[in-house]
C-alpha positions in Angstrom: 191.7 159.1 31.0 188.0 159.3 32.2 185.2 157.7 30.3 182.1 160.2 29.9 178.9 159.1 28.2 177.2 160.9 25.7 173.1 160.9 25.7 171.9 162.4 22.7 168.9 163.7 23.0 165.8 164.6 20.0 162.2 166.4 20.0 160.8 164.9 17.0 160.8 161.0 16.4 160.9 162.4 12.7 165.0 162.9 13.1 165.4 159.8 14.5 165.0 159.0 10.6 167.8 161.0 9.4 168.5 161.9 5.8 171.5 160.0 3.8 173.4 163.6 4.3 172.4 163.3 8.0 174.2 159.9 8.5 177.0 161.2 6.4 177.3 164.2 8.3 177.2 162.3 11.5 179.4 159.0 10.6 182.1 161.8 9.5 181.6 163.5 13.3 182.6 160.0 14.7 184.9 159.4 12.7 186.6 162.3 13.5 186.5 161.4 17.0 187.6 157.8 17.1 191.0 159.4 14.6 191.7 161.7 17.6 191.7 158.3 20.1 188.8 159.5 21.6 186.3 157.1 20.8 185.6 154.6 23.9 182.7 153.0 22.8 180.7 153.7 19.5 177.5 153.2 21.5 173.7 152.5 19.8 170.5 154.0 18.6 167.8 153.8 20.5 164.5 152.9 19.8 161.2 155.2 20.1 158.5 152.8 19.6 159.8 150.0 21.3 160.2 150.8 25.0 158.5 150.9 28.6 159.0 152.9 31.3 158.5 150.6 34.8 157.9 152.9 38.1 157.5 150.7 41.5 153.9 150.5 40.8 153.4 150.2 37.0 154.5 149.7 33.3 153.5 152.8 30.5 154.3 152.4 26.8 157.6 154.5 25.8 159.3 157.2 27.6 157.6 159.6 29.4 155.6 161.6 27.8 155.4 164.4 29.8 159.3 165.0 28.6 159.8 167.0 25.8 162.8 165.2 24.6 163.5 161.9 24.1 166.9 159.3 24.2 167.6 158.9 20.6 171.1 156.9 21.2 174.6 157.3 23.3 178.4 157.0 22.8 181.0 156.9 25.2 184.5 158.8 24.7 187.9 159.2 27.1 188.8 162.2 27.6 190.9 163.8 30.3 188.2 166.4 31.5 184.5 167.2 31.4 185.4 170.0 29.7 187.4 168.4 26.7 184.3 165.8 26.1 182.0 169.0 25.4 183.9 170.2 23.3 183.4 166.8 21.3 179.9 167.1 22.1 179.8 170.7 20.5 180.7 169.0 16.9 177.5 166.5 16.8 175.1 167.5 14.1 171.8 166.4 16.1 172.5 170.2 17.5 171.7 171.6 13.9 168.5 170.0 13.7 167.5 170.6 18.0 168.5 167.9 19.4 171.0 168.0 22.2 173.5 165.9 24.0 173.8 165.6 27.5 177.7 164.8 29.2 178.3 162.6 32.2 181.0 160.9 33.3 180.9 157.3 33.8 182.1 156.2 37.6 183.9 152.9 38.2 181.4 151.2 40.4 183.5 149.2 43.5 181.6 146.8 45.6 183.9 145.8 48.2 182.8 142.9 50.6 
């Protein structure tokens, strides 16, 4: 199985707040993933207000804002294909409300000496 990494992605720091339906609706998408042995890591919310953005020459508050999108959070699932983890993907319910979620698949780094 390959690992792929799920970035989920939001346009309005307003649905990073979601409603008690909203965190129903999503905790029921997990859950639905981690029954089918798909669930690699549960991942984390991210914050909005919280974080920097460092370039070689400088620190700005928060993402950047010339993005119209911004990280909300991130799971990682095991799937066999690319394919099969966006079908998963298809399922979340930030896509009901704009948001979107981005696939890639996570390499195995090897440093060899």
């Amino acid at each position: 199985m390959k690992e792929f990494i799920l970035i989920f992605r939001l346009r309005d720091d307003a649905d990073a707040k979601p409603s008690p339906e909203q965190v129903r609706e999503r905790m029921n998408w997990l859950a639905g993933v981690a029954a089918q042995n798909k669930l690699a890591d549960k991942g984390k919310s991210l914050s909005i207000s919280n974080a920097k953005t460092i370039t070689s020459e400088i620190v700005t508050d928060g993402p950047y804002t010339e993005i119209k999108e911004f990280i909300s959070g991130y799971m990682v699932v095991k799937t066999e294909t690319i394919e099969e983890a966006i079908e998963l993907a298809k399922g979340n319910p930030i896509l009901k409300i704009g948001g979107t979620v981005e696939v890639r698949e996570v390499l195995a780094i090897s440093y060899s000496s």
